[in-house]
C-alpha positions in Angstrom: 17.0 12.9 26.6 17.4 9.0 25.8 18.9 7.1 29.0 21.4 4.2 28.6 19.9 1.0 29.3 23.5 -0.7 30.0 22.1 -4.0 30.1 24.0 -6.6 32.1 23.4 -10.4 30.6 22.6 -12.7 34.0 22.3 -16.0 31.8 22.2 -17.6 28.4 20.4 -20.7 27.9 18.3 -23.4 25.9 15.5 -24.7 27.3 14.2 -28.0 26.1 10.7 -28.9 25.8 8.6 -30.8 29.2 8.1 -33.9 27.1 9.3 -35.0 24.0 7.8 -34.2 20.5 5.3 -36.7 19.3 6.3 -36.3 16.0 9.3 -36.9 14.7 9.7 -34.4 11.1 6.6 -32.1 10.0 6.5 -31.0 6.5 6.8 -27.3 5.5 4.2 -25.5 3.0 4.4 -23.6 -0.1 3.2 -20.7 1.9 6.0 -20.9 4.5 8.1 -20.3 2.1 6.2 -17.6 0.8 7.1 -15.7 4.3 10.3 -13.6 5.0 13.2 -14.8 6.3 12.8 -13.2 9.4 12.2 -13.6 13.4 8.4 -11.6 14.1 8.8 -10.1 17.8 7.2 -8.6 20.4 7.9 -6.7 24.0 5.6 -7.0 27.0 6.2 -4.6 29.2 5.1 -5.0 32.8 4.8 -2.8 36.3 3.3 -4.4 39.3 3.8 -5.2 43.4 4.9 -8.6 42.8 7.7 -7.6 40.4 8.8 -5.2 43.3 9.1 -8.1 45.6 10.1 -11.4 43.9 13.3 -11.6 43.2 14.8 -11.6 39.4 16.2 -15.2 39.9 12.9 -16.5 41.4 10.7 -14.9 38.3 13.1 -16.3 35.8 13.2 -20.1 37.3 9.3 -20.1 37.2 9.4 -18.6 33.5 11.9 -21.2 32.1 9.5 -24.3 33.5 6.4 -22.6 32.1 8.2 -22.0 29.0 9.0 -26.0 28.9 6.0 -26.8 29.6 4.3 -24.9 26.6 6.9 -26.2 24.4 6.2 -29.4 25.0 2.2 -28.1 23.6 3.8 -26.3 21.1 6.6 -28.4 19.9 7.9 -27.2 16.4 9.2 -24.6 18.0 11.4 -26.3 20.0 13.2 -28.2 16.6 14.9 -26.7 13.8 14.2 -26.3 10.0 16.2 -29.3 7.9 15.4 -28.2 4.0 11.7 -28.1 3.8 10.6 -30.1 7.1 10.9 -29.1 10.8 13.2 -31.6 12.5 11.2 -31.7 16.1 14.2 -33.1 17.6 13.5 -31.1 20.6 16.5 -29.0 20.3 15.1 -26.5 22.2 14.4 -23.0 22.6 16.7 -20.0 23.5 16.5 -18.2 27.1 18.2 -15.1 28.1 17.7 -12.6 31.1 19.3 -9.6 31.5 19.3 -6.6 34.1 19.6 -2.9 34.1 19.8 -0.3 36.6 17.5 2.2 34.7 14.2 2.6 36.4 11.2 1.5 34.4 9.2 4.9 34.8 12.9 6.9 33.4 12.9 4.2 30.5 8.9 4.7 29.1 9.8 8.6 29.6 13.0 8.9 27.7 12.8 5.7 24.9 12.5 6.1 21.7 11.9 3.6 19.1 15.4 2.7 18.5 16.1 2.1 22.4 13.6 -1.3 22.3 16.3 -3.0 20.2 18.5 -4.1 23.3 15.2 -5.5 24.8 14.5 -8.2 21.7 16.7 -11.3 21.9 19.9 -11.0 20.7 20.5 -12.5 17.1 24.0 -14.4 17.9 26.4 -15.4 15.3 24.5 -18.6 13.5 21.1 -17.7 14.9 18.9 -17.9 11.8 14.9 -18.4 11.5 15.8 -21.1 8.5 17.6 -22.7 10.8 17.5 -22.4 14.6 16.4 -21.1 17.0 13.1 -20.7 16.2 11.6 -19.4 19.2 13.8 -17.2 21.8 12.9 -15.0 24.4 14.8 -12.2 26.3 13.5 -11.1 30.0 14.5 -7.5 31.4 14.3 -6.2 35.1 14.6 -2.8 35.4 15.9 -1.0 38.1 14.7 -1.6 42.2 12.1 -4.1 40.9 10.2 -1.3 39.1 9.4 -3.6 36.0 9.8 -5.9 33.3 10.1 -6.6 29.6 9.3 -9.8 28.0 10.3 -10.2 24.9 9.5 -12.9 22.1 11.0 -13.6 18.6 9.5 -16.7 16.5 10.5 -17.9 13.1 7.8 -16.2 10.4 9.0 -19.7 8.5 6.2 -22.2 10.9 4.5 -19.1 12.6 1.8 -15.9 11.7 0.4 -13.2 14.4 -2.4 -15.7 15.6 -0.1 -18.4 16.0 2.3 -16.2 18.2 -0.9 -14.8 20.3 -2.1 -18.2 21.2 2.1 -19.6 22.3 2.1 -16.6 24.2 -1.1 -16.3 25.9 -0.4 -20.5 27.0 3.1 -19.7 28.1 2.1 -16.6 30.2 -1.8 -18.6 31.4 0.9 -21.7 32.5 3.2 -19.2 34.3 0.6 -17.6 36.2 -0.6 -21.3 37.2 -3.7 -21.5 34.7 -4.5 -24.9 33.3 -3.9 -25.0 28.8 -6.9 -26.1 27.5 -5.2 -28.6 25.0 -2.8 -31.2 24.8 -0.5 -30.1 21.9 -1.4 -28.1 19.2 -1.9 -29.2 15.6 1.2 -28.0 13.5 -0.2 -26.7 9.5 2.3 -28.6 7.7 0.3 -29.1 4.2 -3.0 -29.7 4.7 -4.2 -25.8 3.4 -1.2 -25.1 1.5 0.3 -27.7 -1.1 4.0 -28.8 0.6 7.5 -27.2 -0.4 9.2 -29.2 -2.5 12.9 -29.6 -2.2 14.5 -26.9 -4.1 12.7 -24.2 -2.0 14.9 -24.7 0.6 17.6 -23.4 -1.8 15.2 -20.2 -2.8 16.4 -16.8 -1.5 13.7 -15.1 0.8 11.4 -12.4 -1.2 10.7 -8.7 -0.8 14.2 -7.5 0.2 14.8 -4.1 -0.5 18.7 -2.8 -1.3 17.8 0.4 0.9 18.3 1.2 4.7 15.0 1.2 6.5 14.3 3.3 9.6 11.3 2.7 12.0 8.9 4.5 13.5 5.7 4.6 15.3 2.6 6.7 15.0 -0.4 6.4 17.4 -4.3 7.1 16.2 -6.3 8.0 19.2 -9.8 6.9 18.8 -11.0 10.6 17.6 -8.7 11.0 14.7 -9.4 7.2 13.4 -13.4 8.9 14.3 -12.3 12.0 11.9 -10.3 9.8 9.2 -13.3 7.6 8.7 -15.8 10.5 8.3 -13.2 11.1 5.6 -13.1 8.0 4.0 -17.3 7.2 4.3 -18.1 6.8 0.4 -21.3 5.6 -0.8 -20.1 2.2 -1.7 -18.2 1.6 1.9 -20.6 3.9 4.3 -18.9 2.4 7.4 -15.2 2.0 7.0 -13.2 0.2 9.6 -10.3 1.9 11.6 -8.0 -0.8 9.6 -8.9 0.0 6.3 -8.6 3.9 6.6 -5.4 3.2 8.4 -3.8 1.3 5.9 -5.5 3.8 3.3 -3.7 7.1 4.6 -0.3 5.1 5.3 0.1 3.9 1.8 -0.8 7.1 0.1 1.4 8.9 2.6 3.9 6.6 2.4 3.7 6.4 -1.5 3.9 10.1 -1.5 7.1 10.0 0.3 9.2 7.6 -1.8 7.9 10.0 -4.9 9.0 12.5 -3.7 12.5 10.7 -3.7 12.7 9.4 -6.9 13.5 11.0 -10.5 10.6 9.3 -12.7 7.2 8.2 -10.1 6.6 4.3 -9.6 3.6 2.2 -9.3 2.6 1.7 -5.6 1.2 -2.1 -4.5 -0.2 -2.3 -0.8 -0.2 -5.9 0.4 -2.5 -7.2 2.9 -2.4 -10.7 5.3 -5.6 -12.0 6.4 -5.8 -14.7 8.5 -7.6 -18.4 7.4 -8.5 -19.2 10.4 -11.5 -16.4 11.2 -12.6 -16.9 7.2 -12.7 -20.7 7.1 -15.0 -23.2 8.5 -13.9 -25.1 11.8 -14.5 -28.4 10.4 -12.1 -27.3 6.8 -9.8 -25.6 9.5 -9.4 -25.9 13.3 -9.1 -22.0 14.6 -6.2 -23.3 17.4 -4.1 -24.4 15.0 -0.8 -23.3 14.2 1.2 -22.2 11.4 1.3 -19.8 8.6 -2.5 -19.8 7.8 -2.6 -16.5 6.1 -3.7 -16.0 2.7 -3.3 -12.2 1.0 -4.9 -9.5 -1.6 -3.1 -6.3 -3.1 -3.8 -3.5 -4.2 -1.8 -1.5 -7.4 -1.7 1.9 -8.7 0.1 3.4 -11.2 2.8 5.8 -11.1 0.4 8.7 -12.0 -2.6 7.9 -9.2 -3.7 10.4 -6.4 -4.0 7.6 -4.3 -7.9 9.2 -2.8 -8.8 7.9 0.8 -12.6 7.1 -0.3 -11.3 5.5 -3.5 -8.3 3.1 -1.8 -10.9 2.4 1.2 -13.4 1.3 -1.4 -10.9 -0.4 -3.5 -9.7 -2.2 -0.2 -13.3 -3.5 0.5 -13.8 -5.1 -2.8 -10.5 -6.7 -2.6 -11.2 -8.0 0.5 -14.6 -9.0 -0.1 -13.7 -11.0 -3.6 -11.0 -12.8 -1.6 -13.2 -14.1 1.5 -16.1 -15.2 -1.2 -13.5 -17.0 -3.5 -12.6 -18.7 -0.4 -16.3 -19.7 0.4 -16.8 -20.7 -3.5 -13.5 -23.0 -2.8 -14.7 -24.6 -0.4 -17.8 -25.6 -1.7 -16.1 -27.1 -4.6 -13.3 -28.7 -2.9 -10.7 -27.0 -4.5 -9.0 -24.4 -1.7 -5.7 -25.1 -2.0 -5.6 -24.9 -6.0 -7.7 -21.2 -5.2 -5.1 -20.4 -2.9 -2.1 -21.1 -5.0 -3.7 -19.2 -7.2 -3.6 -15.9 -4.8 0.1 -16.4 -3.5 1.0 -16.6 -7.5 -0.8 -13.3 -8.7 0.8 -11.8 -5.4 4.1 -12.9 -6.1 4.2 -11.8 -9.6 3.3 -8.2 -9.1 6.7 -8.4 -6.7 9.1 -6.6 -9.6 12.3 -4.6 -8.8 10.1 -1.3 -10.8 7.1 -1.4 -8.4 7.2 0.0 -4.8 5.5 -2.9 -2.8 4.2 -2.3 1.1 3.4 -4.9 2.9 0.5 -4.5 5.6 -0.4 -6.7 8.5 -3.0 -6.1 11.2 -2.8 -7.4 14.6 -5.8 -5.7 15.5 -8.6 -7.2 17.4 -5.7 -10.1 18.6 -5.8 -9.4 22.7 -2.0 -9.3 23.3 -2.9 -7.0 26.0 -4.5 -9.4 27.6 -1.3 -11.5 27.9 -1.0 -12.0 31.5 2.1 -13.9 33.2 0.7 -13.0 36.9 1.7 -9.5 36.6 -1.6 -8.3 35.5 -1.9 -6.8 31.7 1.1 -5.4 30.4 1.2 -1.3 30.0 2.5 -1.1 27.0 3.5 -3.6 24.0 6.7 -2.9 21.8 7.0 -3.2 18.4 5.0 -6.1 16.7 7.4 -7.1 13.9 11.2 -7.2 13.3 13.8 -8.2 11.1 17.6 -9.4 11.1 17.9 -7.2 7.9 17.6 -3.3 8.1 16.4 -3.2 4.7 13.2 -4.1 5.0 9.6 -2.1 4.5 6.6 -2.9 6.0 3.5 -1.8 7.9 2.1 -3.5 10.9 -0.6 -1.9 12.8 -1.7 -2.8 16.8 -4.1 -2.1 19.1 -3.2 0.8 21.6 -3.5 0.2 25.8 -6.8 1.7 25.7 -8.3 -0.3 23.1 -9.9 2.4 20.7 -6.6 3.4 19.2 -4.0 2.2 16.8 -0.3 2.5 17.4 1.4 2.0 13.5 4.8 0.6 13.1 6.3 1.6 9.8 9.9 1.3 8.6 10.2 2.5 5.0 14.0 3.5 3.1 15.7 6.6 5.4 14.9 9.0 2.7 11.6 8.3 2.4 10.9 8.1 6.3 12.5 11.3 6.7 9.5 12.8 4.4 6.9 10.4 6.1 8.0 11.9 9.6 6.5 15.7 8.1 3.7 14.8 5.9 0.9 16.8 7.2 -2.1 14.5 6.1 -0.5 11.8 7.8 0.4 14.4 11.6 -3.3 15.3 10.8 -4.4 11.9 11.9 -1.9 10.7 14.0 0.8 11.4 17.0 5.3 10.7 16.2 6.0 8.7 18.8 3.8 9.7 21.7 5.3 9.2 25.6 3.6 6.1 27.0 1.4 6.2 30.1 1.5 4.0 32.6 
């Protein structure tokens, strides 16, 4: 039976960077723009003898001057967005710790999915990642010192899942009294990506969908990913990766499910990020910078396709595989950002009101377990994306606590999730909602 959290708010506040920015505007990107108008969160979730003994007031005052002192390293996220430029007028970022008598152990046992929303930040009236803040984060104590959530929401509009890893692991190294190993960290703006131009500012946010979503997690233990691979093994791809076999089975399952749903089938595009910084050389691209350094590749099928593991898994490869050699090829020839453009503009134009479009994004192989405030690793991570709108679909897959496995977040229409939550291929392979183990 789900518990009530009954979370009391102990403070709001803003908290303003250690030093002040050394910039004064930084200029927004084409790709930035590109990204959802939405806040990308996650929840730490902690359990350790130091938590049992320090009290609430004393973790939160060393939180908040860590947290300063990583925004003065990562600055933009202390100002807000003017048009198509980051104002870093060190405005700061948003603060809030909250209580609840519920014992950690009674909340991993009785949560569900929907019971992590009290633990993000709270969206207030005027909050807006176009606007401010773009960085907030949300502490929890549970019950007799028994744990704690940290929670994070950054702006998608200056920030992708690598950028988030590395604020998070230096605010949580400088809490626990490690030295950063940088000054500040280089901000994007347009050196990859051509910059915004005005009007953008003006643009509506893409990929909103008109129906109610519904979230919901599936976990892959090691064995079934083992299983779904076999699967998937084709002569052209004779190793799949857990990722690609993943995203293979969600899409057709997930395809499957909106079918079912609809008088006349629809084509069916999976969209996939990948990062810049991993595929690009070092001197072309430093890998700590930060920003949206993502580029992406798609897949389409028509309204008639099986959507076969082995075919979509080798499909996925060549995609994948054209997109990291075009890259290469741009390099050499100077031309990146004209390659790139071209990529976000084939993308963009397969985005059509007929076509059901599922974006994919992989935070695999990033170690947010390791984030570590002092507390030692955290026992379980919340959900890795979110949204101010509850119409949105997407797909992001995470590591799971023992390394091996995969925990999938999905939030598709109500209709079609409520198909989803029964298809058999997709139970074959994975786990609804699994208790966590601490």
């Amino acid at each position: 039976m789900e518990m009530d959290l009954k979370l009391e708010v102990m403070g709001r506040e803003v908290i303003k960077p250690a030093t002040p920015s050394p910039h004064d505007h930084l200029q927004l990107s084409l790709v930035d723009f590109s990204c959802p108008a939405v806040y990308v969160s996650i929840i730490f979730l902690y359990k350790s003898e130091e938590l049992a003994t320090a009290s609430p007031e004393i973790i939160s005052s060393k939180l908040k001057r860590s947290l300063s002192k990583t925004l003065s390293r990562f600055y933009p996220f202390a100002g807000e967005i003017e048009g198509v430029s980051i104002n870093c007028n060190d405005k700061g970022a948003v603060f809030t710790q909250a209580r609840t008598h519920l014992l950690f152990p009674e909340f991993l046992k009785n949560r569900n999915v929907n019971s992590l929303e009290e633990l993000y930040p709270k969206i207030e009236a005027g909050d807006s990642p176009t606007k401010w803040p773009l960085l907030s984060a949300h502490v929890t104590f549970f019950g007799s010192g028994s744990g704690v959530a940290v929670s994070v929401s950054v702006s998608h509009r200056i920030c992708d899942a690598s950028s988030f890893h590395m604020l998070l692991t230096d605010w949580a190294a400088t809490t626990a009294n490690k030295k950063s190993n940088v000054s500040t960290h280089q901000f994007a703006e347009a050196t990859i990506y051509p910059p915004a131009p005005p009007h953008m500012a003006l643009l509506q946010s893409p990929t909103m969908d008109s129906k109610k979503c519904i979230m919901n997690r599936f976990v892959f233990e090691p064995s079934k990913i083992a299983e779904l691979k076999r699967k998937a093994t084709s002569q052209s791809v004779p190793m799949p990766t857990r990722v690609e076999v993943i995203t293979s089975v969600i899409w057709k399952c997930a395809t499957n499910a909106s079918r079912s749903n609809s008088v006349a089938p629809r084509s069916t595009l999976m969209y996939q990020a990948l990062d810049l910084r991993i595929r690009l050389p070092s001197n072309v691209l430093s890998h700590d910078t930060i920003g949206n350094l993502q580029t992406a590749f798609f897949l389409k099928k028509d309204a008639e396709s099986k959507l076969e593991i082995s075919e979509t898994v080798a499909s996925f490869r060549t995609a994948k595989e054209g997109l990291i050699q075009m890259l290469k090829d741009n390099v050499q020839s100077n031309t990146l950002g004209k390659g790139l453009l071209k990529v976000m503009g084939s993308c963009m134009s397969e985005f059509k009101p007929d076509i059901d479009v599922y974006p994919m994004s992989s935070w695999c192989g990033k170690p947010f377990y390791e984030v570590d405030f002092g507390w030692g690793c955290p026992v379980w991570l919340g959900s890795p994306s979110r949204t101010i709108y509850d119409n949105m679909v997407y797909i992001a897959l995470m590591d799971s606590k023992n390394g091996g496995g995969v925990e999938a977040w999905i939030s598709l229409p109500a209709e079609d999730m409520s198909v989803l939550v029964h298809d058999e291929e997709l139970l074959a392979y994975a786990v609804l909602n699994p208790p966590v183990q601490i």
